[in-house]
PDB file with SEQRES, HELIX, SHEET and CRYST1 records, atoms N, CA, C and O in Angstrom:
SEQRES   1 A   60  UNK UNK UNK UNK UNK UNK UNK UNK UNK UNK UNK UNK UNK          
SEQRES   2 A   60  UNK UNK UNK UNK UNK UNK UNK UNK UNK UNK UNK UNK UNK          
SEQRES   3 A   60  UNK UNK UNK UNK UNK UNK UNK UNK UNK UNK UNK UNK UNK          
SEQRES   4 A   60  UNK UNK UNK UNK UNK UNK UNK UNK UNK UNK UNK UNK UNK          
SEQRES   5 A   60  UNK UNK UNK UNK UNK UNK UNK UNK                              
HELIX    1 AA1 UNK A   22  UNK A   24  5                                   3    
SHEET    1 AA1 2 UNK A   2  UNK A   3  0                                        
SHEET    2 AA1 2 UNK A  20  UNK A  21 -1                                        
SHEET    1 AA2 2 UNK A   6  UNK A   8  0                                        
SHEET    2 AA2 2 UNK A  15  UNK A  17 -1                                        
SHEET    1 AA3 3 UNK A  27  UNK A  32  0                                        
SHEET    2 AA3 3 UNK A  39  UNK A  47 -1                                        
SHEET    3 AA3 3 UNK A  50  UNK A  57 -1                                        
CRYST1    1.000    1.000    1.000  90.00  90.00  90.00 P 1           1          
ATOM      1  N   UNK A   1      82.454  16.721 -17.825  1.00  0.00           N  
ATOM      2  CA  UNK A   1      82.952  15.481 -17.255  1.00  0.00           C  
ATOM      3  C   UNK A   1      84.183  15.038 -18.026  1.00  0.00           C  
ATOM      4  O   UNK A   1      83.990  14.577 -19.151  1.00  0.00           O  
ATOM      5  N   UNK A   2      85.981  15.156 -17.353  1.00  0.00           N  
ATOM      6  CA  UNK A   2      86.269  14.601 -18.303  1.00  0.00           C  
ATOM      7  C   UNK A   2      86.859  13.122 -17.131  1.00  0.00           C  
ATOM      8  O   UNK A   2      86.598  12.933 -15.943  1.00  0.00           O  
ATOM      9  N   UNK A   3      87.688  12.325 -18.073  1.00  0.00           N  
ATOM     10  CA  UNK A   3      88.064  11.259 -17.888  1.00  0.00           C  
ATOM     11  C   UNK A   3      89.375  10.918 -18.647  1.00  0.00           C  
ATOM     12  O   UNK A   3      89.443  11.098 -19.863  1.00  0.00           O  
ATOM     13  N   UNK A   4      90.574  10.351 -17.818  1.00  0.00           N  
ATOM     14  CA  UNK A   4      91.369   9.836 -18.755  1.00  0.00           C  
ATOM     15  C   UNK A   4      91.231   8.866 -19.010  1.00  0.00           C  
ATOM     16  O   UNK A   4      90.239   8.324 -18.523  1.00  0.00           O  
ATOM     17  N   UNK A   5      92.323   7.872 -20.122  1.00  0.00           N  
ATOM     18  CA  UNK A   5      91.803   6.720 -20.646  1.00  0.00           C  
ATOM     19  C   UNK A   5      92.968   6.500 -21.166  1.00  0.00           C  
ATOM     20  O   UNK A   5      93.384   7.262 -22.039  1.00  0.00           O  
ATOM     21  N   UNK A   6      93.837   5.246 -20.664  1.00  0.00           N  
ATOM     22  CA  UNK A   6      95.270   4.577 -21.449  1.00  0.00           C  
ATOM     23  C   UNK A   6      94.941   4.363 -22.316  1.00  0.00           C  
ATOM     24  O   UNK A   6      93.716   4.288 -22.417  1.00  0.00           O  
ATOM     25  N   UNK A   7      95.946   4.065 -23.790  1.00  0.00           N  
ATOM     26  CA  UNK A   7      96.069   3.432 -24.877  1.00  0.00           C  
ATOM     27  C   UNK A   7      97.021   2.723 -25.256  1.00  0.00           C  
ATOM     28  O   UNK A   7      98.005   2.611 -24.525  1.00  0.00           O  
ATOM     29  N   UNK A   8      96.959   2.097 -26.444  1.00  0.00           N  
ATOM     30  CA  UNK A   8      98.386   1.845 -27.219  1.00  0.00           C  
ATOM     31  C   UNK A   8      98.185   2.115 -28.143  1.00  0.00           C  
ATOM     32  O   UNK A   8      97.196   1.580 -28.644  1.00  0.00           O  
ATOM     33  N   UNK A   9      98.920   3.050 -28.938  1.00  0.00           N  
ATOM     34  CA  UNK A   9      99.066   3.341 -30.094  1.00  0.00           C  
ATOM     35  C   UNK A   9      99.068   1.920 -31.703  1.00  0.00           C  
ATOM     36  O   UNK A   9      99.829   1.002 -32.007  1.00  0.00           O  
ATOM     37  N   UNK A  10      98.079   2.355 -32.169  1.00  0.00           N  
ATOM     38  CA  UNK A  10      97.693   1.259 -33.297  1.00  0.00           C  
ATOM     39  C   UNK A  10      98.819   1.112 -34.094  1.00  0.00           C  
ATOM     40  O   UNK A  10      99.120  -0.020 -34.473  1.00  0.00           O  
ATOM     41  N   UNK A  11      99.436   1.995 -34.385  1.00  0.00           N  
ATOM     42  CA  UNK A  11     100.963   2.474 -35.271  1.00  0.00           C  
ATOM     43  C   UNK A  11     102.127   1.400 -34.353  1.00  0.00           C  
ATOM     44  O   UNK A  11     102.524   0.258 -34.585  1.00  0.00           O  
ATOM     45  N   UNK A  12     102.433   2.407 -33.210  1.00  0.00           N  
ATOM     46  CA  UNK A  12     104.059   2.275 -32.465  1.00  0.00           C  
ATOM     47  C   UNK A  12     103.757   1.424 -31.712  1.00  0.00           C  
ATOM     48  O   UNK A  12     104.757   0.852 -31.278  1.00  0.00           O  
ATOM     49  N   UNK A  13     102.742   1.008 -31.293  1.00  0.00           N  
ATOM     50  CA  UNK A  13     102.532  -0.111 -30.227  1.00  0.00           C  
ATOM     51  C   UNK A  13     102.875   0.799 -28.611  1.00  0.00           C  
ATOM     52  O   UNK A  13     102.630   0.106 -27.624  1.00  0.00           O  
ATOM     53  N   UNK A  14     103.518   2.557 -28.243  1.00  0.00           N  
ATOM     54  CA  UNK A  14     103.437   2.692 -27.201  1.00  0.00           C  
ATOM     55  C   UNK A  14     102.308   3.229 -26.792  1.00  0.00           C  
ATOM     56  O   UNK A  14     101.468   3.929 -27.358  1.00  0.00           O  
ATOM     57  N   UNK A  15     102.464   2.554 -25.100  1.00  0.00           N  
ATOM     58  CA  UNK A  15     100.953   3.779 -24.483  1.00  0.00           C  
ATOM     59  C   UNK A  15     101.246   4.999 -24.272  1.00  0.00           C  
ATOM     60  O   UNK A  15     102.325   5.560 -24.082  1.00  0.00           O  
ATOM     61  N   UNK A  16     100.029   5.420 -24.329  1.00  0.00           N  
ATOM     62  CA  UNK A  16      99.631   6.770 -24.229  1.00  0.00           C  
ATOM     63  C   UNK A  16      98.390   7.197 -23.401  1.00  0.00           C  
ATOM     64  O   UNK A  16      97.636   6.281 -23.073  1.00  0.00           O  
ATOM     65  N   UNK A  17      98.087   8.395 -23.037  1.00  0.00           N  
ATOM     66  CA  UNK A  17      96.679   8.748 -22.167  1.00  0.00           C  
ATOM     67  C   UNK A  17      96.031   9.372 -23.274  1.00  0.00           C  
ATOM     68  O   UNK A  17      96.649   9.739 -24.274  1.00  0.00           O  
ATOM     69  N   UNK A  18      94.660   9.515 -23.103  1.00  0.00           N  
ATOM     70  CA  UNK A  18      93.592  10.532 -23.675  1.00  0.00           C  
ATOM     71  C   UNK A  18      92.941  11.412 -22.764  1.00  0.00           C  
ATOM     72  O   UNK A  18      92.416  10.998 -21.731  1.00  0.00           O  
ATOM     73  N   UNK A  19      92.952  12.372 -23.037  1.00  0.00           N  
ATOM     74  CA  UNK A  19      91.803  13.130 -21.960  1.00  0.00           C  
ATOM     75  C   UNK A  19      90.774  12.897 -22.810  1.00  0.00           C  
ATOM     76  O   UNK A  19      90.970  12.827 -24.023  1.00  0.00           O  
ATOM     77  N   UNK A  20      89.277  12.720 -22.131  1.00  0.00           N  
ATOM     78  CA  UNK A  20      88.092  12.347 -23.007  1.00  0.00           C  
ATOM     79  C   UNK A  20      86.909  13.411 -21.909  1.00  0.00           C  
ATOM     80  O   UNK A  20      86.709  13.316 -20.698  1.00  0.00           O  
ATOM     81  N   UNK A  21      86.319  14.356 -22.905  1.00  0.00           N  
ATOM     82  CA  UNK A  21      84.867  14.479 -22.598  1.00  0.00           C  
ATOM     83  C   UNK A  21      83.850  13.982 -22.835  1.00  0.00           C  
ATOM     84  O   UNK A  21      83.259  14.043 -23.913  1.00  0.00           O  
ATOM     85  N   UNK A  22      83.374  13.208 -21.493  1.00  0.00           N  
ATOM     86  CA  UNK A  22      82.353  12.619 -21.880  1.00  0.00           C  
ATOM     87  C   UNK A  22      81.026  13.874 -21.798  1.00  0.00           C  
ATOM     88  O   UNK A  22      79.994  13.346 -22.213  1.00  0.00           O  
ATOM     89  N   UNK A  23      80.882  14.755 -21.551  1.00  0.00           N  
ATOM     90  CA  UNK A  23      79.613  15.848 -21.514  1.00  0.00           C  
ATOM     91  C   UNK A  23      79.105  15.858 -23.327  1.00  0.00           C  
ATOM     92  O   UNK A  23      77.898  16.018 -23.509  1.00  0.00           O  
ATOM     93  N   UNK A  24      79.838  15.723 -24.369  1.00  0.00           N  
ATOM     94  CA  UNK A  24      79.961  15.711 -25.792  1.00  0.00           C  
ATOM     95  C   UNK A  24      79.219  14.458 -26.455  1.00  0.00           C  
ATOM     96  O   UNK A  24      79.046  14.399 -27.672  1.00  0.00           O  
ATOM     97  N   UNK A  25      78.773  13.414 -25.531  1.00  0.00           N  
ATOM     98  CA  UNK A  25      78.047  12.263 -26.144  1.00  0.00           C  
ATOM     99  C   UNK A  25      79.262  11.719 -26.959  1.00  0.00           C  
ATOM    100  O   UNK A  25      80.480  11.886 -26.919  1.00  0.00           O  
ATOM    101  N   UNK A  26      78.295  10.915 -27.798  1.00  0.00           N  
ATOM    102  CA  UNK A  26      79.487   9.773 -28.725  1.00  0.00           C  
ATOM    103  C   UNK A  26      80.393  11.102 -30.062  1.00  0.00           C  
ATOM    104  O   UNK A  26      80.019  12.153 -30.583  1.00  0.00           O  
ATOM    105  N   UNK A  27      81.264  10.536 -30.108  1.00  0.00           N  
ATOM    106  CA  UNK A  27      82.606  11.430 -30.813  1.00  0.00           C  
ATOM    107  C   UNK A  27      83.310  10.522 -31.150  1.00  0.00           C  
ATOM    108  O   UNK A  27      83.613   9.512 -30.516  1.00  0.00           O  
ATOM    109  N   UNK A  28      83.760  11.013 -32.708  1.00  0.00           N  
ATOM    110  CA  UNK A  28      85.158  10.634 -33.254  1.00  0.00           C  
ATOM    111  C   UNK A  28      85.706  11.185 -33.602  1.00  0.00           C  
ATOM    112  O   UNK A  28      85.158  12.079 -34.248  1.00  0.00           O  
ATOM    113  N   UNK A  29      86.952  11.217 -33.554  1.00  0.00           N  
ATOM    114  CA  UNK A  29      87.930  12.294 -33.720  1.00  0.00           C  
ATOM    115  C   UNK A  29      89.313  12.102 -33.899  1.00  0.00           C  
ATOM    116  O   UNK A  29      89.729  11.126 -33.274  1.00  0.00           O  
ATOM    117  N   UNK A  30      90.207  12.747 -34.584  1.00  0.00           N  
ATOM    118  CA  UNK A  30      91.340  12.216 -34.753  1.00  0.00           C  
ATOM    119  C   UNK A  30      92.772  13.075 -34.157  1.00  0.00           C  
ATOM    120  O   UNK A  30      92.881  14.295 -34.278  1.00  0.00           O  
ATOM    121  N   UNK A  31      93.848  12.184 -33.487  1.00  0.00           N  
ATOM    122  CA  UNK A  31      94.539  13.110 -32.826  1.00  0.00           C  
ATOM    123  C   UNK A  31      96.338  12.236 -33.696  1.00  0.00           C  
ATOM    124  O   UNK A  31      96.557  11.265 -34.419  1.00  0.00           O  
ATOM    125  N   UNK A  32      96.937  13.005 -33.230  1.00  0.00           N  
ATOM    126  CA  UNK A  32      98.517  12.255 -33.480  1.00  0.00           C  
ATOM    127  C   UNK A  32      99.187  11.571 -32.159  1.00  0.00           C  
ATOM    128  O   UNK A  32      99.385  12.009 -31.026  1.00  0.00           O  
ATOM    129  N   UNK A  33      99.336  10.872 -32.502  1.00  0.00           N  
ATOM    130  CA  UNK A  33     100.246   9.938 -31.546  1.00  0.00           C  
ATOM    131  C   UNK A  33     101.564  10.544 -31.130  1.00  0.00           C  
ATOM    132  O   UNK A  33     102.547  10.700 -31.854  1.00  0.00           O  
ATOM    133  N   UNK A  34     101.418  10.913 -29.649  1.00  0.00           N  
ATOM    134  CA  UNK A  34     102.248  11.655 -29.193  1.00  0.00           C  
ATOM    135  C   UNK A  34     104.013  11.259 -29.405  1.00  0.00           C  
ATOM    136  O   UNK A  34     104.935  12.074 -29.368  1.00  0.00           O  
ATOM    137  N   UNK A  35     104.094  10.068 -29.583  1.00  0.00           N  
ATOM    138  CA  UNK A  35     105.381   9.223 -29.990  1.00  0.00           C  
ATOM    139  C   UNK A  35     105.613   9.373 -31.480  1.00  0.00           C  
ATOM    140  O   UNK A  35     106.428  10.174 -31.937  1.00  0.00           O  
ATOM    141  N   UNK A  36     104.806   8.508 -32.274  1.00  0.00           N  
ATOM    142  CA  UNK A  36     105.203   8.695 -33.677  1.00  0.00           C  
ATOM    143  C   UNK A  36     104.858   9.450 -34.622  1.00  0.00           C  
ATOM    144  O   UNK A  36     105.279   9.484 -35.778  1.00  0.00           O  
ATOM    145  N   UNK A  37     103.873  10.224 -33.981  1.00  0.00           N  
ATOM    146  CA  UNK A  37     103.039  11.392 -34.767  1.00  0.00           C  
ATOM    147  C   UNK A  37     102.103  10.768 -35.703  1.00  0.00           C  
ATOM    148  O   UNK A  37     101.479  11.698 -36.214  1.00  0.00           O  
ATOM    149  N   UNK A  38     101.657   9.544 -36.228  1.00  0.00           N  
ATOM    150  CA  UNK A  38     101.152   9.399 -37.264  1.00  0.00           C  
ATOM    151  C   UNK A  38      99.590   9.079 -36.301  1.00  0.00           C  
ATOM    152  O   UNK A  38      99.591   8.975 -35.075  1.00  0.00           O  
ATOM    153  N   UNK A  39      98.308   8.959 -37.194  1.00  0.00           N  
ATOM    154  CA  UNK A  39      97.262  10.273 -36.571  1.00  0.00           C  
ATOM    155  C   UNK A  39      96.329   8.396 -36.596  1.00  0.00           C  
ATOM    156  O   UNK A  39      96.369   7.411 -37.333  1.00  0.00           O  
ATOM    157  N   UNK A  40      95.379   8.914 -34.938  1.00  0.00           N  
ATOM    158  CA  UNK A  40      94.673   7.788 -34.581  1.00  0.00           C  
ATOM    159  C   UNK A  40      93.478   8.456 -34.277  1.00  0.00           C  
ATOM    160  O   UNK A  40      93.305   9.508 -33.660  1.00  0.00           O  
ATOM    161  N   UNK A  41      92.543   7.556 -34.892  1.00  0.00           N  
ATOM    162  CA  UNK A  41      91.034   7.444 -34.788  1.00  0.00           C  
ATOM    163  C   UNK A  41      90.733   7.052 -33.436  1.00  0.00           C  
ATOM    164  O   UNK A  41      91.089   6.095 -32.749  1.00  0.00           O  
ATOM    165  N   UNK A  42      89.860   8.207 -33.202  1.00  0.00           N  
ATOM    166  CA  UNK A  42      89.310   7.740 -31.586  1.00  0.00           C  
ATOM    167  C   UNK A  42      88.170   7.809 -31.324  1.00  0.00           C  
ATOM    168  O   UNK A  42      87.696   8.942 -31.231  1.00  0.00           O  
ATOM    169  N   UNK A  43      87.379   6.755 -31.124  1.00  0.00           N  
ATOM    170  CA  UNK A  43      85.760   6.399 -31.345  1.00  0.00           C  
ATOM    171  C   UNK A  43      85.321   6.333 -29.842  1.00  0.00           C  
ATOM    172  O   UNK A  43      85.786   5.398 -29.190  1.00  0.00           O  
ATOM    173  N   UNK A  44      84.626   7.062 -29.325  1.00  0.00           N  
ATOM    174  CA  UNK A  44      84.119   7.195 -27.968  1.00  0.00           C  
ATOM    175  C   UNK A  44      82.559   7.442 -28.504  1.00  0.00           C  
ATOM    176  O   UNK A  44      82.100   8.187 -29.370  1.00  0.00           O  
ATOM    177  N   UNK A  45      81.736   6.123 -27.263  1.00  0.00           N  
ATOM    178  CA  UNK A  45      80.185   5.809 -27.268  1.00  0.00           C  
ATOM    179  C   UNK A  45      80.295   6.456 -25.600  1.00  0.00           C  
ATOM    180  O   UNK A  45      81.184   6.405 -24.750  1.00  0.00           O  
ATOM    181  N   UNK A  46      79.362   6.873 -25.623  1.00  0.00           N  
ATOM    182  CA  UNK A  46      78.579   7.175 -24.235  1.00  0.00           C  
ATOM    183  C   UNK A  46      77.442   6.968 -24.145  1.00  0.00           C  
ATOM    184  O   UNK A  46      76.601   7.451 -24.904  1.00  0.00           O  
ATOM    185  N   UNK A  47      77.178   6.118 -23.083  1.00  0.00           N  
ATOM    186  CA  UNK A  47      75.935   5.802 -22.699  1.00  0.00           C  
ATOM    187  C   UNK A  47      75.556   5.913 -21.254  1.00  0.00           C  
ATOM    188  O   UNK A  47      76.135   5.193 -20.441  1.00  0.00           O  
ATOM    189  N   UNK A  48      74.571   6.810 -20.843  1.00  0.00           N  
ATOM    190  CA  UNK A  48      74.606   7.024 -19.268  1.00  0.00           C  
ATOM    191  C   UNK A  48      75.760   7.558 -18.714  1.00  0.00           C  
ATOM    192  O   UNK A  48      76.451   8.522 -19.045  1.00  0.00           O  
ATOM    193  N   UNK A  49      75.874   6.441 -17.456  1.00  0.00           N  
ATOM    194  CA  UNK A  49      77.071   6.514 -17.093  1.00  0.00           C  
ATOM    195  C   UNK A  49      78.001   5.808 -17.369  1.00  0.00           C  
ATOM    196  O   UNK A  49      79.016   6.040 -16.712  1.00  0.00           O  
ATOM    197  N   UNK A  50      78.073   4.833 -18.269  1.00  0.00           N  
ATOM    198  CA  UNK A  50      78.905   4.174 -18.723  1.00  0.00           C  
ATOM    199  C   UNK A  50      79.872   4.736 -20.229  1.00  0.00           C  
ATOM    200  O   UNK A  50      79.133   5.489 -20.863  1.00  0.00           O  
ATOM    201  N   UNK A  51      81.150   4.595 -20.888  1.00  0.00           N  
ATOM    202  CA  UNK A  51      81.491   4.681 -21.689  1.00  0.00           C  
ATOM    203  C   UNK A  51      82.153   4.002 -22.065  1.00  0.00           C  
ATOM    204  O   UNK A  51      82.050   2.957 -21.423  1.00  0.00           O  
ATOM    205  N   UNK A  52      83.315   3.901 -23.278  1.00  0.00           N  
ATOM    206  CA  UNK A  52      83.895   3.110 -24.277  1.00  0.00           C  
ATOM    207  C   UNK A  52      84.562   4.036 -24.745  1.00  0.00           C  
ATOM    208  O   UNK A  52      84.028   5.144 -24.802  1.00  0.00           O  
ATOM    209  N   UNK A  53      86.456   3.792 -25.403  1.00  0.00           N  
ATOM    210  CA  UNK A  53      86.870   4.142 -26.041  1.00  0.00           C  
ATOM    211  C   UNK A  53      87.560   3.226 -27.136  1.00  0.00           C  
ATOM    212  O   UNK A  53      87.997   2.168 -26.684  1.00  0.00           O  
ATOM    213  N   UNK A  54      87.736   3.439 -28.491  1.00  0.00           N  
ATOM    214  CA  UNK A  54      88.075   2.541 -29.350  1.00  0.00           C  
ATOM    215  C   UNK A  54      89.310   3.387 -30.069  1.00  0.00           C  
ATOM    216  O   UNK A  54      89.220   4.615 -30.061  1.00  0.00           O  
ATOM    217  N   UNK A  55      90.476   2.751 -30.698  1.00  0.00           N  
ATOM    218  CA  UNK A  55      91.633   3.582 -31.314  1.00  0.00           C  
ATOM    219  C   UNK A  55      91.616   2.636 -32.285  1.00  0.00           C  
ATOM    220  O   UNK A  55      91.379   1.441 -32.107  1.00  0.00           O  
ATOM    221  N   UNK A  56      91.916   3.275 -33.512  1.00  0.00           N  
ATOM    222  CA  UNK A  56      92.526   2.565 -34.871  1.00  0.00           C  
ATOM    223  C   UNK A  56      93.291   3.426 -35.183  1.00  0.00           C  
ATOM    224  O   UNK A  56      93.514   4.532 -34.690  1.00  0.00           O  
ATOM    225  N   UNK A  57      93.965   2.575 -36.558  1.00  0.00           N  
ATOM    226  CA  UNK A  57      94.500   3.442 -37.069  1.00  0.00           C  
ATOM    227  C   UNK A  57      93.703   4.163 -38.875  1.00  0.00           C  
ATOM    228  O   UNK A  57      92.501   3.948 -39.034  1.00  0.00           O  
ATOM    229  N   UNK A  58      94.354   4.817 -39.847  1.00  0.00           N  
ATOM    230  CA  UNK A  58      93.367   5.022 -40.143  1.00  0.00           C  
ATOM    231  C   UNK A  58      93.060   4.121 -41.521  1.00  0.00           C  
ATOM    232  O   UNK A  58      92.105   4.296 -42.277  1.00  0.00           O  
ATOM    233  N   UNK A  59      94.156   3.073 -41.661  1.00  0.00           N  
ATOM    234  CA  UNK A  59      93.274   2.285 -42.717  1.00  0.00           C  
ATOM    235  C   UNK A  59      92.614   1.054 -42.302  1.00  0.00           C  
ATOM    236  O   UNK A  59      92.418   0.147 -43.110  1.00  0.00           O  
ATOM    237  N   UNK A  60      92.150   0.955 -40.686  1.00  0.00           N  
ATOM    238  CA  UNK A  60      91.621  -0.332 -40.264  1.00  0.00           C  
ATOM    239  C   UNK A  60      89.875   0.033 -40.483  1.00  0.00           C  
ATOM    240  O   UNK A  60      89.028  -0.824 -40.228  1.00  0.00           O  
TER     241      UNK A  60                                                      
END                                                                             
């Protein structure tokens, strides 16, 4: 199952997409910000059919 999911970057302030699998249950994981490169925490809960995605950066 995947799903995309807008953001804004915690750093640059621009948006961005995620592709997210939700089949993987809850995940965190860290990717670079396709704009400024500097690297964001991405906290995805799954529950059912419902989910959540959360971005920080990494000293929040």
């Amino acid at each position: 199952m995947l799903e995309t999911e807008s953001y804004d970057c915690p750093y640059c302030g621009e948006p961005a997409e995620a592709v997210l699998d939700l089949s993987g249950g809850d995940q965190s994981y860290i990717e670079d910000c396709p704009v400024c490169c500097r690297p964001i925490i991405f906290d995805l809960q799954v529950h059912d059919d419902e989910w959540m995605l959360s971005v920080r950066s990494e000293n929040e």
